[in-house]
Wavefront OBJ file of the C-alpha trace (Angstrom):
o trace
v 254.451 -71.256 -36.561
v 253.308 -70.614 -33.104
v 254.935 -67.441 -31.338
v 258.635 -68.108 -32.594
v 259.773 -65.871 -29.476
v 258.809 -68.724 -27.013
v 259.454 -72.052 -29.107
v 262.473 -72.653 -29.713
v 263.989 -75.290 -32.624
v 264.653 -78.639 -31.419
v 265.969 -80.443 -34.727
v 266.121 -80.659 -38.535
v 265.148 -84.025 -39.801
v 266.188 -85.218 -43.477
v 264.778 -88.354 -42.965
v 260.654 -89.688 -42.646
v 261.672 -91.950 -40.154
v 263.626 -90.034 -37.773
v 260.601 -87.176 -38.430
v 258.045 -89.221 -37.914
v 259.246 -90.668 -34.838
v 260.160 -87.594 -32.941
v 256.686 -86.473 -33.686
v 254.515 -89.501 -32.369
v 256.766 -89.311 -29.339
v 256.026 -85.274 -28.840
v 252.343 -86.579 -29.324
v 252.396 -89.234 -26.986
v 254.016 -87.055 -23.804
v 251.408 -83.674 -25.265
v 254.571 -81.534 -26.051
v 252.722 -78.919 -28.353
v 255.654 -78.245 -31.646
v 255.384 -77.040 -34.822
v 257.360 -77.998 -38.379
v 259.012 -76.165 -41.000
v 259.903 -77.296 -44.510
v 262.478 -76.221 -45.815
v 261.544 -75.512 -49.665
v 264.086 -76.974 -52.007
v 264.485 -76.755 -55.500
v 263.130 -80.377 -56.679
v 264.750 -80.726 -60.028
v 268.239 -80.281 -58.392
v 267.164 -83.181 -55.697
v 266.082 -85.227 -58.745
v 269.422 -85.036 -60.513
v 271.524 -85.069 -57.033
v 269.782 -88.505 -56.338
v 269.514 -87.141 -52.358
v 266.956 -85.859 -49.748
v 268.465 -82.493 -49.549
v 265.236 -80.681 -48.004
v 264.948 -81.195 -44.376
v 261.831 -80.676 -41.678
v 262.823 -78.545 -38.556
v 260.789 -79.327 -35.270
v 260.626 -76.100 -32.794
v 258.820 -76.692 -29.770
v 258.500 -74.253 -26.472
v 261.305 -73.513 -24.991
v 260.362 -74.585 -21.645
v 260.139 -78.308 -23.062
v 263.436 -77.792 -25.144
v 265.726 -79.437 -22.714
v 263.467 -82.129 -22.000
v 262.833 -83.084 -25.262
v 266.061 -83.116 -25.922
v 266.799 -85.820 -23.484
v 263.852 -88.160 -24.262
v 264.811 -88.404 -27.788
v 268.217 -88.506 -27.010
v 267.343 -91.509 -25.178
v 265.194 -93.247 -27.300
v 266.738 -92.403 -30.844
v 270.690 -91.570 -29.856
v 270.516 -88.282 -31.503
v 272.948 -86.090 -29.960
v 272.166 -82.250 -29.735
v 275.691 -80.817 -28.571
v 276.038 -79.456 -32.093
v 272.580 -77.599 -31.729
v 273.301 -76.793 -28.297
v 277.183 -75.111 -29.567
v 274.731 -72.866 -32.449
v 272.729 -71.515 -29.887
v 275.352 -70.857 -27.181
v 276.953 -68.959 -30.216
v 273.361 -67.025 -30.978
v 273.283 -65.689 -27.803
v 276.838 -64.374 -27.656
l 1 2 3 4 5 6 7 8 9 10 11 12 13 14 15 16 17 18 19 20 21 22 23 24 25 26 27 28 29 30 31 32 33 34 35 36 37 38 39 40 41 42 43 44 45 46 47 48 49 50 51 52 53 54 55 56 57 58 59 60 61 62 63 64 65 66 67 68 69 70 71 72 73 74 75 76 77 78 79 80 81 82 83 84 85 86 87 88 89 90 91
């Protein structure tokens, strides 16, 4: 990933959709991000039936609150949870 001290992480995706979405839109308005899999045992997602690995988006943190809104607006995803973790981070 890019410096991790300046971006910042926007969302974790479990979905292609969702994932693939968010990242045409960060595209399309030249927000620079990066993406993290999370690595998940695949035998245990086999037998579980589920998508239990996610994708987490980071971008800079100078776009975070921005980004935030756009896809807020576009997709509905509310970020009060993620914004609750970090308050809590930085306590």
């Amino acid at each position: 990933m890019a410096d991790e001290k300046t971006y910042k992480k926007l969302v974790t995706l479990y979905d292609d959709f969702h994932l693939d979405s968010i990242k045409a839109m960060l595209k399309d308005e030249e927000i620079p991000f990066s993406e993290k899999k999370d690595e998940v045992n695949t035998d245990l997602a086999q037998i579980i039936g589920n998508q239990i690995s996610g994708t987490s988006l980071y971008v800079p943190e100078k776009f975070l609150q921005t980004t935030r809104k756009l896809i807020n607006t576009v997709l509905g995803i509310d970020f009060s949870g993620y914004e609750e973790e970090e308050k809590e981070k930085n306590n």
